[in-house]
N, C-alpha and C positions, 0 to 999 in steps of 0.2 A: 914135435911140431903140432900146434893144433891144427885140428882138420877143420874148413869151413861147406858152409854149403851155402849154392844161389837162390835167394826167394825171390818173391814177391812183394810188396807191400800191398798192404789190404785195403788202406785208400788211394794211395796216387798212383799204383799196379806200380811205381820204378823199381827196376830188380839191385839188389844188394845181399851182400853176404853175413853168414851171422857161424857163431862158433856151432861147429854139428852136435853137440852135448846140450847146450842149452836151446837149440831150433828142438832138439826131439823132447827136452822137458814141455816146454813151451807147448807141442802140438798134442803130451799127453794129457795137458791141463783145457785141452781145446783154445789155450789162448789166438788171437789172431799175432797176424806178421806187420810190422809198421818200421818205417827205414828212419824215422827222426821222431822226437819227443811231440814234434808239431803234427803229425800226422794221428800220432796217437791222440793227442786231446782233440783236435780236429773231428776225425772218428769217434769221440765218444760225446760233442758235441752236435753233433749232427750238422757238422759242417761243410762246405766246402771250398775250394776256392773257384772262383770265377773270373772272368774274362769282361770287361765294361764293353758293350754292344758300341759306344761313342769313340774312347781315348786309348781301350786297350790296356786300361789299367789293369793289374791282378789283384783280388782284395778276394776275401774272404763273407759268406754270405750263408742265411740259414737254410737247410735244405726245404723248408716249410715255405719261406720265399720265394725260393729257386721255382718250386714248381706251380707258382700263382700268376708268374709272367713270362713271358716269350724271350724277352731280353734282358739282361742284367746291365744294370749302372751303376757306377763308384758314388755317384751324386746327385743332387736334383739339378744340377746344372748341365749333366752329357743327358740325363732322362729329360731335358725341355728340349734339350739342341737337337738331339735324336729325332722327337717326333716331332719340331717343326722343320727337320728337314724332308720326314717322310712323309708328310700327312699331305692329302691329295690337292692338287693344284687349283688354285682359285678357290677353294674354300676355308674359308677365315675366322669360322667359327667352328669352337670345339666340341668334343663328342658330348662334353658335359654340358655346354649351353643349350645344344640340340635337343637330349635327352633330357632338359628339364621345363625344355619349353612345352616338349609333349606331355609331360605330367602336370606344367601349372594349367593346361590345358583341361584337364580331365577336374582337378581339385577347384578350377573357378572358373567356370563355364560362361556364367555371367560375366566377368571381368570380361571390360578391355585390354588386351597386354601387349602391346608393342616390343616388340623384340628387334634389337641391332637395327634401330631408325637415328636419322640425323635430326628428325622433323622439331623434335622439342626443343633445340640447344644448337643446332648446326654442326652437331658433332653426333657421335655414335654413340646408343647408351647400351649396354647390354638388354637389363628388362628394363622396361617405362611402362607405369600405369599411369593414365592421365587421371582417370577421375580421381583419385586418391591422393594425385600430386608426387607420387614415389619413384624411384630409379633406383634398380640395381645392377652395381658393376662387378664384377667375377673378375677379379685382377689375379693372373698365375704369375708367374715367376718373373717371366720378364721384367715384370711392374716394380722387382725386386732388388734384385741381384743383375750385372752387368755381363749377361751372357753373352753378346755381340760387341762388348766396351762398355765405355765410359761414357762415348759421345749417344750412342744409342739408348742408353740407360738412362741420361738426361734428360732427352727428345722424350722420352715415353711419360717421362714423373712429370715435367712439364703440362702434357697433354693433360695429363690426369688433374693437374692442377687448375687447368683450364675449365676442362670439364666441373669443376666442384665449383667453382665464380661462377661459371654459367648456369649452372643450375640454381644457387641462392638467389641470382640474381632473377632467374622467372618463379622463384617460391617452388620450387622444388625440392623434394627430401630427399640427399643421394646416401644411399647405404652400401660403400664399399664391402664387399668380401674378400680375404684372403684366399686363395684356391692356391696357392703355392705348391701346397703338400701334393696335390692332387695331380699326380706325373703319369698315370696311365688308366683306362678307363673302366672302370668294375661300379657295377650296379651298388654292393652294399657299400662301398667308398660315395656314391652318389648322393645316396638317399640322406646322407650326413649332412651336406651342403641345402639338397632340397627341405630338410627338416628347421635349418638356418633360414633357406630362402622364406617358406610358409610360414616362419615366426616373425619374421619382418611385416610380411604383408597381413597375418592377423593382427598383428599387435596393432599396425597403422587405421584397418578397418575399426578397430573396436577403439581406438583414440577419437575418431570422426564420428561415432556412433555415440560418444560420452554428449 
Protein backbone atom coordinates (compact mmCIF):
# COMPACT_ATOMS: atom_id res chain seq x y z
CA UNK A 1 0.00 0.00 0.00
CA UNK A 2 1.48 3.43 -0.74
CA UNK A 3 1.81 5.58 2.14
CA UNK A 4 0.43 9.19 1.58
CA UNK A 5 1.01 12.33 3.47
CA UNK A 6 -1.30 15.75 4.09
CA UNK A 7 0.36 19.05 2.93
CA UNK A 8 -0.12 22.07 2.19
CA UNK A 9 -0.06 23.99 -0.98
CA UNK A 10 2.24 26.73 -1.18
CA UNK A 11 -0.04 29.12 -3.16
CA UNK A 12 -3.68 28.69 -2.45
CA UNK A 13 -2.54 27.02 1.51
CA UNK A 14 -5.64 23.99 0.35
CA UNK A 15 -4.33 20.85 1.96
CA UNK A 16 -3.97 17.64 -0.25
CA UNK A 17 -2.22 14.47 -0.26
CA UNK A 18 0.92 13.42 -2.10
CA UNK A 19 2.70 9.99 -2.16
CA UNK A 20 5.33 10.11 1.10
CA UNK A 21 8.39 8.93 -1.13
CA UNK A 22 8.12 11.53 -3.58
CA UNK A 23 6.80 14.63 -0.71
CA UNK A 24 10.34 13.58 1.02
CA UNK A 25 12.35 13.75 -2.63
CA UNK A 26 10.65 16.91 -3.11
CA UNK A 27 11.44 18.55 0.37
CA UNK A 28 15.29 17.28 -0.13
CA UNK A 29 15.51 19.15 -3.33
CA UNK A 30 13.85 22.25 -1.17
CA UNK A 31 11.17 21.98 -3.84
CA UNK A 32 7.88 23.78 -2.72
CA UNK A 33 4.23 21.93 -2.38
CA UNK A 34 1.50 23.02 -5.03
CA UNK A 35 -1.99 20.88 -5.25
CA UNK A 36 -2.64 21.49 -9.32
CA UNK A 37 -0.41 22.29 -12.36
CA UNK A 38 -2.38 25.77 -12.19
CA UNK A 39 -1.04 26.74 -9.02
CA UNK A 40 2.38 25.85 -9.81
CA UNK A 41 2.64 28.10 -12.91
CA UNK A 42 0.49 30.68 -10.98
CA UNK A 43 3.44 30.65 -8.36
CA UNK A 44 6.07 30.87 -10.70
CA UNK A 45 4.22 33.68 -12.47
CA UNK A 46 3.82 35.77 -9.77
CA UNK A 47 0.47 35.45 -9.77
CA UNK A 48 -2.66 35.40 -8.28
CA UNK A 49 -6.14 34.93 -8.19
CA UNK A 50 -8.47 37.69 -7.10
CA UNK A 51 -12.00 38.47 -6.18
CA UNK A 52 -13.64 41.66 -8.50
CA UNK A 53 -14.38 44.41 -5.71
CA UNK A 54 -17.88 44.92 -8.31
CA UNK A 55 -19.43 41.36 -9.74
CA UNK A 56 -17.33 38.96 -7.57
CA UNK A 57 -15.92 37.60 -10.47
CA UNK A 58 -12.54 35.22 -9.83
CA UNK A 59 -9.77 36.03 -12.49
CA UNK A 60 -6.34 35.96 -12.14
CA UNK A 61 -4.09 39.14 -11.70
CA UNK A 62 -0.36 40.30 -11.39
CA UNK A 63 0.83 40.41 -7.96
CA UNK A 64 2.78 43.96 -9.11
CA UNK A 65 -0.90 45.12 -9.77
CA UNK A 66 -2.43 43.63 -6.77
CA UNK A 67 -0.38 45.85 -4.68
CA UNK A 68 -0.87 49.33 -6.82
CA UNK A 69 -4.79 49.39 -5.85
CA UNK A 70 -7.06 48.96 -2.87
CA UNK A 71 -9.47 46.96 -5.09
CA UNK A 72 -9.43 44.55 -7.90
CA UNK A 73 -11.62 44.51 -11.11
CA UNK A 74 -12.33 41.81 -13.80
CA UNK A 75 -12.87 45.11 -16.18
CA UNK A 76 -13.06 48.57 -16.91
CA UNK A 77 -16.72 48.43 -16.71
CA UNK A 78 -17.17 46.95 -12.65
CA UNK A 79 -13.94 49.62 -12.09
CA UNK A 80 -16.27 52.78 -13.43
CA UNK A 81 -19.59 51.22 -11.85
CA UNK A 82 -17.60 50.80 -8.57
CA UNK A 83 -16.37 54.33 -8.20
CA UNK A 84 -19.34 55.99 -9.32
CA UNK A 85 -21.18 54.26 -7.00
CA UNK A 86 -18.72 55.18 -4.12
CA UNK A 87 -17.48 58.53 -4.98
CA UNK A 88 -18.84 61.09 -2.67
CA UNK A 89 -22.25 62.63 -2.95
CA UNK A 90 -22.97 65.67 -5.06
CA UNK A 91 -19.65 65.78 -6.55
CA UNK A 92 -19.58 65.34 -10.35
CA UNK A 93 -16.33 65.92 -11.11
CA UNK A 94 -13.55 63.63 -11.01
CA UNK A 95 -10.22 63.36 -9.11
CA UNK A 96 -8.56 63.68 -12.54
CA UNK A 97 -10.46 67.06 -13.59
CA UNK A 98 -9.75 68.27 -10.09
CA UNK A 99 -6.23 67.51 -10.04
CA UNK A 100 -5.59 68.94 -13.39
CA UNK A 101 -7.19 72.04 -12.88
CA UNK A 102 -4.78 72.78 -10.01
CA UNK A 103 -1.71 72.08 -12.26
CA UNK A 104 -3.22 74.05 -15.53
CA UNK A 105 -3.44 76.46 -12.71
CA UNK A 106 0.29 76.75 -11.70
CA UNK A 107 1.53 76.08 -15.82
CA UNK A 108 -0.81 79.23 -17.10
CA UNK A 109 -1.22 81.72 -14.63
CA UNK A 110 -2.12 84.14 -17.07
CA UNK A 111 -4.74 82.14 -18.72
CA UNK A 112 -8.20 82.34 -18.39
CA UNK A 113 -9.65 78.81 -17.75
CA UNK A 114 -13.10 78.01 -17.13
CA UNK A 115 -13.63 74.72 -15.72
CA UNK A 116 -17.17 72.77 -15.69
CA UNK A 117 -19.21 76.13 -16.94
CA UNK A 118 -22.56 76.11 -18.98
CA UNK A 119 -21.72 79.83 -19.74
CA UNK A 120 -20.12 79.33 -23.48
CA UNK A 121 -22.70 76.65 -24.99
CA UNK A 122 -25.44 76.26 -22.45
CA UNK A 123 -24.08 73.19 -21.75
CA UNK A 124 -21.16 71.92 -19.56
CA UNK A 125 -17.60 71.84 -20.95
CA UNK A 126 -15.02 70.36 -19.04
CA UNK A 127 -11.88 73.09 -19.63
CA UNK A 128 -12.96 76.30 -21.71
CA UNK A 129 -10.49 78.79 -22.63
CA UNK A 130 -12.16 81.86 -24.07
CA UNK A 131 -9.46 83.83 -25.40
CA UNK A 132 -8.09 81.18 -27.40
CA UNK A 133 -11.47 79.84 -28.35
CA UNK A 134 -10.70 76.14 -27.07
CA UNK A 135 -12.59 73.43 -25.08
CA UNK A 136 -11.62 70.49 -23.61
CA UNK A 137 -13.74 67.41 -22.72
CA UNK A 138 -12.31 64.29 -20.53
CA UNK A 139 -14.83 61.66 -21.76
CA UNK A 140 -14.31 58.29 -19.32
CA UNK A 141 -15.99 55.37 -20.02
CA UNK A 142 -19.32 56.12 -19.76
CA UNK A 143 -18.99 58.08 -23.00
CA UNK A 144 -18.15 54.63 -24.13
CA UNK A 145 -19.28 51.54 -23.27
CA UNK A 146 -23.03 50.89 -21.99
CA UNK A 147 -22.47 50.57 -18.46
CA UNK A 148 -25.96 51.56 -17.10
CA UNK A 149 -27.69 50.19 -20.78
CA UNK A 150 -28.21 51.06 -23.93
CA UNK A 151 -30.90 53.85 -23.23
CA UNK A 152 -28.19 55.59 -20.98
CA UNK A 153 -25.41 55.15 -23.37
CA UNK A 154 -27.44 56.81 -26.03
CA UNK A 155 -28.56 59.85 -23.85
CA UNK A 156 -24.88 60.43 -23.12
CA UNK A 157 -23.40 60.14 -27.04
CA UNK A 158 -26.26 62.42 -27.87
CA UNK A 159 -25.28 65.00 -25.33
CA UNK A 160 -21.77 64.87 -26.44
CA UNK A 161 -23.01 65.27 -30.02
CA UNK A 162 -24.84 68.28 -29.00
CA UNK A 163 -22.09 69.68 -27.38
CA UNK A 164 -19.62 69.39 -30.72
CA UNK A 165 -22.75 71.48 -33.02
CA UNK A 166 -22.71 73.88 -30.21
CA UNK A 167 -19.38 74.57 -30.10
CA UNK A 168 -18.76 74.87 -34.10
CA UNK A 169 -21.53 76.69 -34.16
CA UNK A 170 -19.93 79.71 -31.73
CA UNK A 171 -16.36 79.02 -33.49
CA UNK A 172 -14.98 77.05 -30.92
CA UNK A 173 -12.30 74.33 -31.05
CA UNK A 174 -13.56 71.28 -29.03
CA UNK A 175 -10.75 68.55 -28.26
CA UNK A 176 -12.17 65.50 -27.02
CA UNK A 177 -10.11 63.16 -24.79
CA UNK A 178 -10.39 59.57 -24.23
CA UNK A 179 -9.74 59.12 -20.36
CA UNK A 180 -11.41 55.55 -20.51
CA UNK A 181 -8.34 53.70 -19.40
CA UNK A 182 -8.03 56.05 -16.48
CA UNK A 183 -10.22 53.73 -13.71
CA UNK A 184 -8.48 54.92 -10.60
CA UNK A 185 -6.56 57.87 -9.46
CA UNK A 186 -2.47 57.76 -9.32
CA UNK A 187 -0.39 60.89 -10.00
CA UNK A 188 1.98 59.23 -12.78
CA UNK A 189 -1.19 57.84 -14.68
CA UNK A 190 -2.17 61.69 -14.48
CA UNK A 191 0.56 63.44 -15.65
CA UNK A 192 -0.07 61.27 -19.13
CA UNK A 193 -3.39 63.13 -19.79
CA UNK A 194 -2.11 66.56 -18.38
CA UNK A 195 0.98 66.12 -20.79
CA UNK A 196 -2.04 65.61 -23.67
CA UNK A 197 -3.92 68.30 -22.01
CA UNK A 198 -0.80 71.08 -22.30
CA UNK A 199 -0.12 69.83 -25.91
CA UNK A 200 -3.46 70.95 -26.89
CA UNK A 201 -3.28 74.22 -25.34
CA UNK A 202 0.39 74.96 -26.66
CA UNK A 203 -0.01 73.90 -29.89
CA UNK A 204 -3.39 76.26 -30.01
CA UNK A 205 -1.25 79.32 -28.47
CA UNK A 206 1.46 78.92 -30.88
CA UNK A 207 -1.25 78.51 -34.04
CA UNK A 208 -2.77 82.24 -32.88
CA UNK A 209 0.81 83.49 -32.29
CA UNK A 210 1.75 82.36 -36.28
Amino acid sequence: MIKKVEVVCDYCQKRFTRCVSKYNQDVKKGWRQFCSNECHWLAQNKRKQVVCAWCNTTFIKEEAQIRQTKNNFCSRSCSASYSNRNKTKGNRRSKLEIWLESQLSIIYPHLEIHYNRKNAINAELDIYIPSIGLAIELNGIFHYEAIYGEEKLSQIQNNDERKFQACLENGIELCIIDTSWFTYFKVDKARKYLQIVTQVIDNKLAYLEI
